[in-house]
C-alpha positions in Angstrom: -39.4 -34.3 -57.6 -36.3 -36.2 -59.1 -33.6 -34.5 -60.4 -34.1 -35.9 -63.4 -37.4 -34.6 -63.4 -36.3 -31.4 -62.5 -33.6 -31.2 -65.3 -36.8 -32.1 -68.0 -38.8 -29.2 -66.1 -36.1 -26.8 -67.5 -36.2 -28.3 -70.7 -39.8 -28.0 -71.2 -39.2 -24.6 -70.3 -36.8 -23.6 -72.4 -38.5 -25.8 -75.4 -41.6 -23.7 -74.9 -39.7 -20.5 -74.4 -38.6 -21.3 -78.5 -41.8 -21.4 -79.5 -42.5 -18.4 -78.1 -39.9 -16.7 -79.7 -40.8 -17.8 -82.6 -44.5 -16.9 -82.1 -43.3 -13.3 -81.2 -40.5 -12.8 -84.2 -43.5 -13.4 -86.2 -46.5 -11.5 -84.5 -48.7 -14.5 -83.2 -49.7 -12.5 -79.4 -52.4 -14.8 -77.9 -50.5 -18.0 -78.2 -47.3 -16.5 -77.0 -48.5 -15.1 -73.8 -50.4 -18.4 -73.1 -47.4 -20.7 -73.3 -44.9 -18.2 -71.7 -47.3 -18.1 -68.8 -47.1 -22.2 -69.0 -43.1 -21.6 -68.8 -42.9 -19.5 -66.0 -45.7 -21.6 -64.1 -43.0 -25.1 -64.7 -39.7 -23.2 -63.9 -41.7 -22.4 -60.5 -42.3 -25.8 -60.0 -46.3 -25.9 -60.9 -47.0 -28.9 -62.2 -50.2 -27.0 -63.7 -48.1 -25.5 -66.4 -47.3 -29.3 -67.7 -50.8 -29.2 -67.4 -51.6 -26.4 -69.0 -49.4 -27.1 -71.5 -50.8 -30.3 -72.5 -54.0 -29.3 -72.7 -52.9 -26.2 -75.4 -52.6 -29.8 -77.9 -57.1 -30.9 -77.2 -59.6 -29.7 -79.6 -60.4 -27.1 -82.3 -58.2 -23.9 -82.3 -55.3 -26.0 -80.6 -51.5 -25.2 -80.5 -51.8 -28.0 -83.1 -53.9 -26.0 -85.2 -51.8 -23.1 -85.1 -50.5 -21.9 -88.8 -48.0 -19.0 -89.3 -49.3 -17.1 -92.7 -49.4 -14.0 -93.5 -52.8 -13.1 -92.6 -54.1 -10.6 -90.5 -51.4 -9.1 -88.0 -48.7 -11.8 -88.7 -45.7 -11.1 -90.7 -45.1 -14.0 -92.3 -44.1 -13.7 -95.9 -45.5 -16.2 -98.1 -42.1 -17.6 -99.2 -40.7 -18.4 -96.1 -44.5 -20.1 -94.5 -43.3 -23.8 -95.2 -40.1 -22.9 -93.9 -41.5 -21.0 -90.7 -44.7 -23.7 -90.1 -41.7 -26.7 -89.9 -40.0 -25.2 -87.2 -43.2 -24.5 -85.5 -44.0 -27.9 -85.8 -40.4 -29.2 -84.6 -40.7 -27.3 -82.0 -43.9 -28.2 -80.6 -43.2 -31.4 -81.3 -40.4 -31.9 -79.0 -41.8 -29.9 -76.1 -45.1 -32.0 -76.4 -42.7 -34.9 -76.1 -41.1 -33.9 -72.9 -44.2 -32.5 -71.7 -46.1 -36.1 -71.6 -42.5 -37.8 -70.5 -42.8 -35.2 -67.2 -46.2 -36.1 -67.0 -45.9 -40.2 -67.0 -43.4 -39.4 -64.5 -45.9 -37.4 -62.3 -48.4 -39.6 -62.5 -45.9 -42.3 -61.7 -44.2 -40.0 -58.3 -48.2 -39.2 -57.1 -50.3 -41.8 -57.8 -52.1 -40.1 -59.9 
């Protein structure tokens, strides 16, 4: 792997790590274990956690899917949803962006 490549590994790691924060600060469990396991699996050098990853984006119930309200165990007041939901979105945002730039670069490295 280049180091370039390495270098985006970390910051695909440390982009999903802020969503998980985030996910955590506000009481979302499932989603934040799934993408901290996807961070720990890319700062061992797994490519399956870009996998992973990428795949969280596919289908109904999606990471793209994924609203912050103040439903059921979240603690999201209603005020500060918009608010809370943009960053969400920011955030995936940008690590879905490195994630597919690591993953053209993959593909590129292995043939794939």
């Amino acid at each position: 792997m280049s180091e370039a490549a390495s270098h985006n590994r970390e910051e695909l790691a440390e982009a999903i790590d802020d969503i998980v924060a985030l996910l955590k600060r506000f009481g979302e469990a499932e989603w934040s274990t799934i993408l901290a396991r996807d961070s720990a699996l890319i700062r061992s050098g797994d490519f399956y956690g870009v996998e992973r990853f990428l795949r969280a984006f596919g289908g109904m119930g999606s990471l793209n899917d994924l609203v912050l309200t103040g439903f059921g165990d979240l603690i999201v007041k209603p005020s500060d949803s918009s608010e809370i939901n943009s960053m969400l979105s920011t955030l995936r945002g940008r690590a879905y962006a490195i994630a597919r730039d690591l993953a053209r670069e993959f593909e590129r490295e292995h043939g794939a």
